[in-house]
C-alpha positions in Angstrom: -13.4 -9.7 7.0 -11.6 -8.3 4.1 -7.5 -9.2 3.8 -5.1 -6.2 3.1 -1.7 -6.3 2.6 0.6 -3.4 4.0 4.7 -3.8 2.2 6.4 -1.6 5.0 10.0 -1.9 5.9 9.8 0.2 9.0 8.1 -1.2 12.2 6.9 1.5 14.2 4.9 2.6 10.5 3.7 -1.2 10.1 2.2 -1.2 13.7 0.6 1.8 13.5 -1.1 1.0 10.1 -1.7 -2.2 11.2 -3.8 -0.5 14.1 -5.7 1.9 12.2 -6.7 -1.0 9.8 -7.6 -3.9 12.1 -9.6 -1.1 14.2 -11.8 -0.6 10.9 -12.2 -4.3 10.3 -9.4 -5.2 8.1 -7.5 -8.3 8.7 -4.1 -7.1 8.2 -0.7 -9.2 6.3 2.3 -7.9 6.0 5.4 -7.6 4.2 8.8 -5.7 4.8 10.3 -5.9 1.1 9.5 -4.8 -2.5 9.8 -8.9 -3.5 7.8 -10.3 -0.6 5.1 -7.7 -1.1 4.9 -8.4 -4.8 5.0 -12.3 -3.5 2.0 -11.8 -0.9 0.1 -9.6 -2.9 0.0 -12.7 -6.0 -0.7 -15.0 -3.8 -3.2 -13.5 -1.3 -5.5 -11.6 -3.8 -5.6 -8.7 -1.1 -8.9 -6.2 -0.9 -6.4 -3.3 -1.4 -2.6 -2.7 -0.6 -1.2 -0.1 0.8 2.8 0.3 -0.5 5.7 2.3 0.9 7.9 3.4 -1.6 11.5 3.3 -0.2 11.7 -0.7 0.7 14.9 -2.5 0.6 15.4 -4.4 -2.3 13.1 -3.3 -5.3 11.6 -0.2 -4.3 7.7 0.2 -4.1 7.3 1.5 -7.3 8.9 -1.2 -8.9 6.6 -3.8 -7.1 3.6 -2.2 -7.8 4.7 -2.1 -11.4 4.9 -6.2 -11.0 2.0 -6.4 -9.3 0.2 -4.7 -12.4 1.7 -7.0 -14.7 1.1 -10.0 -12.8 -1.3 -12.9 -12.9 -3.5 -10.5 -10.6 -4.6 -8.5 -13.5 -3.7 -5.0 -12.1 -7.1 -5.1 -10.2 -6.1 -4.8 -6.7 -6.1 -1.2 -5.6 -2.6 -0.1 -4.6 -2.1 3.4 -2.5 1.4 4.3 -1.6 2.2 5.8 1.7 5.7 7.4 1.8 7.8 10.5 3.0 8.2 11.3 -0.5 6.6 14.7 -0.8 8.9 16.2 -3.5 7.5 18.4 -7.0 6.9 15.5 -9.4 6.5 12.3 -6.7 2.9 11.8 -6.6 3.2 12.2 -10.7 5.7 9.2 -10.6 3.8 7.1 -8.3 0.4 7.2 -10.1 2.2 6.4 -13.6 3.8 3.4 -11.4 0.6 2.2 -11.2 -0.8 3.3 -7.3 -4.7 4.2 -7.3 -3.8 6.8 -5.0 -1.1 8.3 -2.7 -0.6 9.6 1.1 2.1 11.0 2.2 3.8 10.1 5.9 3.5 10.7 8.6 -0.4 9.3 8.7 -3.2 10.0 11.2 -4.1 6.6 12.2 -7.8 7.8 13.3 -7.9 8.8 9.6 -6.5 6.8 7.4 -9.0 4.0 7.1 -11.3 6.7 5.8 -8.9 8.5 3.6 -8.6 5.0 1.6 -12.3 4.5 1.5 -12.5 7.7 -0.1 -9.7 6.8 -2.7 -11.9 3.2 -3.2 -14.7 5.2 -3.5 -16.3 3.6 -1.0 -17.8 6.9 0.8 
């Protein structure tokens, strides 16, 4: 069973991605700041992460900028999920670093497939 990390600060958002992810066969870890994700995502190797963007402490976009630059290589797919849907976000959030970008809220009988597609794996 593949590992993926989700870095979400809000609960209600973390359970329901967590749903949507274990019901397509992901074993799911989690973290709730920018540092812990960053943390998790070294040390677990993930199959792909999916990042909110407004976290306490460093936002997402700065730990998916440390993710890249880390000892992981930049090879771990990172999509951000965020309520960030002005002119320019999804710009800033692919230059960050994210392989792709969905905005909240998410259709948990969706989602798994709308990564797949980003992974290519459709």
């Amino acid at each position: 069973m593949n590992r993926v990390l989700v870095v979400e600060d809000n609960k209600d958002n973390l359970q329901l991605l967590t749903y949507a992810l274990r019901r397509g066969g992901y074993e799911v870890i989690a973290a709730e700041t920018g540092e812990n994700g960053v943390e998790a995502a070294i040390r677990e190797r993930p199959f792909f992460i999916l990042m909110d963007i407004d976290l306490p402490g460093i936002d997402g976009l700065e730990a998916t900028r440390r993710i890249r630059n880390s000892e992981t290589d930049g090879s771990i797919p990172i999509i951000a999920i965020t309520s960030y849907a002005m002119r320019g976000d999804m710009e800033r959030v692919i230059q960050a670093g994210c392989n792709g970008y969905f905005e909240k809220p998410i259709d948990p009988l969706t989602i798994v497939g709308r990564i797949h597609a980003v992974l290519g794996m459709t």
